[in-house]
N, C-alpha and C positions, 0 to 999 in steps of 0.2 A: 234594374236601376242601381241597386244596390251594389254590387257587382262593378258597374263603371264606376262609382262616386265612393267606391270603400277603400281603395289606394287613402284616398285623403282624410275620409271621415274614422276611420278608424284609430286615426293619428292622437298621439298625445297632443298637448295644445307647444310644449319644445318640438315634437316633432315637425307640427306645422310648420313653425317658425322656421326650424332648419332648413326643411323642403322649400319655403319661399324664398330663404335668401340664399339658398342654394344655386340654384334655378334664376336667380334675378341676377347673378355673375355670371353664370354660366352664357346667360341670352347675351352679356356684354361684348364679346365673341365676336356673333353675329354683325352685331353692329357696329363695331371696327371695322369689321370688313366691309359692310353696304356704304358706312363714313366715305374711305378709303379706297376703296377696292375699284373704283372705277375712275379715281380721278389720271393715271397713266396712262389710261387708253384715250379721255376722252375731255374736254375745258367747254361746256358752256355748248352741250351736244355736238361740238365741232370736234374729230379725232385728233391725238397729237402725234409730231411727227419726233420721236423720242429716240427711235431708234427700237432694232426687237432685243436685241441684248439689254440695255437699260429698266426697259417695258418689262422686260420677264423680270428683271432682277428686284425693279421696286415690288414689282407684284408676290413677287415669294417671301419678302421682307418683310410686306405686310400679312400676309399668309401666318408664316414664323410666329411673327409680333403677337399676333391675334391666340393663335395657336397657344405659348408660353404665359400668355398672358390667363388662357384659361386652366392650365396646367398649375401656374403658382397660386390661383384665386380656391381652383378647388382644394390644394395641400393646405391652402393656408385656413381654409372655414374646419379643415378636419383638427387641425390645431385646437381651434378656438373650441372643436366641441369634445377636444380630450381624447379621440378614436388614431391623431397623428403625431411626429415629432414634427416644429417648425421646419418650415422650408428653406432652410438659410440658403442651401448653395444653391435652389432655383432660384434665389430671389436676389440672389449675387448678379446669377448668370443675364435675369433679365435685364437688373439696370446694367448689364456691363453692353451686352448687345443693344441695349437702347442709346448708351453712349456711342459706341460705336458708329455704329446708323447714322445719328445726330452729326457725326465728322466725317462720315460720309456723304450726307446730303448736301451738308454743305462744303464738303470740295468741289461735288457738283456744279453745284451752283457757282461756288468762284469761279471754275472753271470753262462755265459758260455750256456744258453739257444738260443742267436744269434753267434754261431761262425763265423759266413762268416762276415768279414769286410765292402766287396762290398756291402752287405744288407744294414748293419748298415749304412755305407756311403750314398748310396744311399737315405733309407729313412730320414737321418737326412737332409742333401744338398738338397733335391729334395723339401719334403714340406715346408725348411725354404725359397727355393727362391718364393716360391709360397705367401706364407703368406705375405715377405716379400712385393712384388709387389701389392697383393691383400689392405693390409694395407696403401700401399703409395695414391692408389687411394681412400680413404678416409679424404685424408689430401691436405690443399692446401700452405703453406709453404715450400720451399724446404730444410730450415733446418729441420723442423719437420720430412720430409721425410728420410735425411738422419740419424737422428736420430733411425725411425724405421728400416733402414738395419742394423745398428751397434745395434740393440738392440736382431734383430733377429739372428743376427750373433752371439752373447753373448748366447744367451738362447740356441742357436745350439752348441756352443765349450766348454761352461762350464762343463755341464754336463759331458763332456766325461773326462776332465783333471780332476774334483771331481770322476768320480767313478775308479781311477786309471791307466785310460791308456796310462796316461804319458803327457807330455805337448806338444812333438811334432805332436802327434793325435788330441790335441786340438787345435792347432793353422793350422793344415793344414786345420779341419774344417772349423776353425774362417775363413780361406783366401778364403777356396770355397763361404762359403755362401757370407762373401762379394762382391767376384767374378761375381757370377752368380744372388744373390739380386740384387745386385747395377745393375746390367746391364740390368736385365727386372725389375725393380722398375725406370728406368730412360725411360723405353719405355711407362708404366705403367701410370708416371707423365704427359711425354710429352703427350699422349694421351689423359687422363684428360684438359692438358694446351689447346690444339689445338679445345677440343670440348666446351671448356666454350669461348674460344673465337671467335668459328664459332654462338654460338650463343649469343651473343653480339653481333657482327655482324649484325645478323639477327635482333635482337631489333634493334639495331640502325639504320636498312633503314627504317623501319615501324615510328620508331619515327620521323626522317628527315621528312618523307610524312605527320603525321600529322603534326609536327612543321611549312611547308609550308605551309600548309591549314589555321591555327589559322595565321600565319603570313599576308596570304591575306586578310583573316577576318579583322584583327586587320588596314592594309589600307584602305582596304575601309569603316570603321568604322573612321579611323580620317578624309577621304575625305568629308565621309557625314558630319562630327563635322565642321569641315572647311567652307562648305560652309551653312552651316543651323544656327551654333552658329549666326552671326554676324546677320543675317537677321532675326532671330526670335529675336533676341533684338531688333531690330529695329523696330517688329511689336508690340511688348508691349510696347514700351516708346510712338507711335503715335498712340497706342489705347486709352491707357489712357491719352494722352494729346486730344482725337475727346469725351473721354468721359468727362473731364472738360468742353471743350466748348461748348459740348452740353446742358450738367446742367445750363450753363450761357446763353446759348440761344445763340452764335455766330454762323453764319454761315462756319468759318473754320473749324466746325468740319467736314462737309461733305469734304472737303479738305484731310481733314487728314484719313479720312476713303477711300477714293480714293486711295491715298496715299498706306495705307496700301492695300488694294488689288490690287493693281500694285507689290510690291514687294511679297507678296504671290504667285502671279505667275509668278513672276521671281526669284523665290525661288523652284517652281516647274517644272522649266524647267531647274534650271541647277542640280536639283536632277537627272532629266532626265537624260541629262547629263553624269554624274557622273557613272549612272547604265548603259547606253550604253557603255560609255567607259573599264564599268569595263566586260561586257560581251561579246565585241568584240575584237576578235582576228585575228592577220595579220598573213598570212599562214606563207608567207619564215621567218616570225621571230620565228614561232613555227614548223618548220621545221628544223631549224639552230640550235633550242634548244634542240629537240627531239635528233636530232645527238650528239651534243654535253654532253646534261644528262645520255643517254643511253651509251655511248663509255666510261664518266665516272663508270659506272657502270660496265663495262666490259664485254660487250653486244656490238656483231656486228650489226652495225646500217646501214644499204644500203638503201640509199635518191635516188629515180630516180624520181625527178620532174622539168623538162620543165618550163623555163619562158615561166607562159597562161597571158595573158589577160582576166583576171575575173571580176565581178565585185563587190565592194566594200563590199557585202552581200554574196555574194557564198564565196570568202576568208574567210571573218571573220568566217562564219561557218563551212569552213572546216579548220581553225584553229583551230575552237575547237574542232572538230574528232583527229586532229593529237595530240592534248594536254589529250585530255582523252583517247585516247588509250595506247600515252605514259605512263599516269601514271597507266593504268592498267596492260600493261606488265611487269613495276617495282614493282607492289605489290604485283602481281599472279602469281604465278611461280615458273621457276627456267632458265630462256631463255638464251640462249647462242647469238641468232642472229637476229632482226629484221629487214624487209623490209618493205619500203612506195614507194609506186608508187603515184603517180597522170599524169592519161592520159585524153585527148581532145577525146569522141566520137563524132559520129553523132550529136548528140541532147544537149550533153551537157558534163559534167565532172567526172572521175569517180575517187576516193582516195581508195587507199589499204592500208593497215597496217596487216603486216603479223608476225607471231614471235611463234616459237618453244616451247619444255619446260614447254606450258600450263597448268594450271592444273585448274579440273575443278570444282567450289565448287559454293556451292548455291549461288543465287543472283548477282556472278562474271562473267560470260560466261559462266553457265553450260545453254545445250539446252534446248530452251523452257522457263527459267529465265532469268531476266536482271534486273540488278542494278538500281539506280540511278543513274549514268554516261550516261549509255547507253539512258537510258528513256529521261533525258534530251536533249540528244544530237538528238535526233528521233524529237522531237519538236520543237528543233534548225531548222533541216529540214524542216519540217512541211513548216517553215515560210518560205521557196522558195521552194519548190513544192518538197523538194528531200526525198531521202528513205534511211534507213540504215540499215546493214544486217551483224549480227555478230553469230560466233559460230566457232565450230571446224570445219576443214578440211581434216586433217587425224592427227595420232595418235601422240597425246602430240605436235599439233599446233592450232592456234587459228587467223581465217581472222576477219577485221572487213572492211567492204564496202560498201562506200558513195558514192551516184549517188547523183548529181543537174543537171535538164534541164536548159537549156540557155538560150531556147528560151520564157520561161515564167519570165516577168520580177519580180522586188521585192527583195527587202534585208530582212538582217537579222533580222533587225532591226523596221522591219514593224509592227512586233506583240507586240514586247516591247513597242515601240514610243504609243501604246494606251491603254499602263498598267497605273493604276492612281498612283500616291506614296502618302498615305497619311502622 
């Protein structure tokens, strides 16, 4: 089942959007054609007698029509989603051959080769709203837009009041095609409007996610400035005052060289410092966050976690399970609902993070691959005896599952505390 229904479900939620309004131009095609397509051969189930030169000729017209019309809807959605350049000279070429057609038909007709009205009507009305609509989705102004109804509306009434049949034929025209233009040239726009803003959207949580990343960088980059600027001055002003007194032969310089390797490593321990702090994480405050980030997102977030008594190292590390999971369910997907458990077993403590909507792409969660999130976080583990176990579970869901024993002591922070920082 998964299999038939994963084309869709695996989609971002712009990507849905696309594919629906993709695909809901595209069907409009069709339906020109079924509109159209039979009214030359046939009035009211009685056949007509048109002639077969005429008969073919309106028939491949509307063919053409139909054709072009799907030709500049799809250039034009690829526009809107940033993948095309606008289609100007298709969308020249359409209203020039819809005009044309239009002083065709109605030569026709003066001429007495279209006697049925309802023809005439039809195809004049029928491919001006088409064109009309098709053309609006190339533009992103909505005066420009209404411009193009009132334009196709002219190219469709003129004609008929120029080739003499009278002015009340040209204005009923003028009012249908505005009528029926305007009204799918306004579904037309809004559907354009709705898919350039789905994806916007979509840039802008990708952007959010990195902008938080460079954001942390950017702290912990003035923490270390903070604490390294003042004491690395400090080490150069009593080097080179240990290297004057030594040139002079005073015994202060041994002083001053003490000196300075005292504050060297007290410079490297509040590095230290500095890098635990920025790698340690307290669970309920990334628990509190995870609800709170994911609920703004619009994402059911269900927290079932127990005040445990942990200790200092199991927390901070499954704080950061519950912090990179989070930010994987916000940037994979399309999730509607996420859950986190953490339960007390036998031996020790176990975190779930569970969430819907998966999708599954290289080095994210696809099985058998793992990111750098994941890698990390397995190492995190490492350093108190635990394991971690991520992948799918059934179809467009995605677990990820930390186990720490309890009874094997050690922090997080055991393996870092003997990283050197030079």
């Amino acid at each position: 089942m998964s299999a038939m229904t994963g084309w869709w479900t695996r989609r971002s939620a712009a990507g849905k959007v696309e594919l629906y309004t993709r695909w809901t131009f595209h069907l409009m095609a069709p339906v020109e054609l079924v509109t159209l397509g039979g009214l030359p051969l046939n009035s009211g189930g009685k056949p007509r007698d048109l002639g077969t030169g005429l008969t073919v000729g309106l028939l491949l017209w509307v063919l053409a029509h139909s054709a072009l019309c799907w030709t500049v809807s799809s250039r034009a959605l690829g526009h809107t989603t940033g993948r095309r350049a606008r289609p100007v000279r298709l969308a020249v070429a359409l209203a020039t051959a819809t005009l044309l057609a239009d002083l065709a038909v109605a030569g026709l007709w003066a001429g007495g080769a279209l006697p049925d009205e309802s023809l005439v009507a039809s195809l004049l009305i029928v491919t001006s709203v088409f064109t009309a609509g098709t053309l609006v989705l190339c533009l992103d102004r909505v005066r420009h837009m209404a411009y193009a109804v009132a334009g196709t509306a002219l190219a469709a009434a003129l004609p008929v009041a120029a080739f003499g049949h009278g002015a009340p034929e040209g204005l009923i025209t003028l009012v249908a095609v505005l009528a029926g233009g305007g009204a799918y040239a306004s579904a037309c726009g809004f559907s354009s409007w709705l898919l350039r803003v789905v994806q916007e959207l979509e840039r802008s949580r990708d952007l959010k996610a990195r902008l938080a990343v460079a954001e942390e960088r950017l702290r912990f980059g003035r923490d270390l400035h903070d604490v390294m600027g003042r004491n690395l001055s400090v080490i150069a002003l009593k080097s080179e005052l240990a290297v004057q007194l030594t040139r002079r032969g005073r015994p202060e310089g041994v002083d001053q060289m003490v000196e300075v390797q005292r504050i060297a490593q007290e410079s490297q321990r509040e590095v230290r410092e500095v890098v635990r702090g920025y790698r340690e994480a307290d669970l309920r405050v990334e628990l509190e966050g995870a609800r709170g980030v994911l609920g703004a997102a619009g994402i059911d977030c269900a927290v079932d976690a127990p005040a445990l008594e942990l200790p200092a190292g199991v927390q901070s590390v499954l704080g950061w399970v519950v912090r990179e999971a989070t930010t994987n369910v916000l940037r994979h997907g399309d999730p509607g609902r996420c859950a986190i458990a953490l339960r007390r077993t036998a031996d020790g403590v176990l975190l779930t993070v569970e969430n819907d909507g998966a999708v599954v792409r290289d080095g994210a969660g696809a099985p058998g691959r793992t990111g750098s999130g994941l890698a990390g976080l397995r190492e995190r583990l490492g350093a108190v005896d635990g394991t971690l176990e991520a992948g799918p579970v059934a179809p467009q869901s995605f677990r990820v599952t930390a186990r720490v024993p309890l009874a094997v002591p050690g922090t997080a922070g055991t393996r870092q505390e003997k990283e050197t920082v030079a």
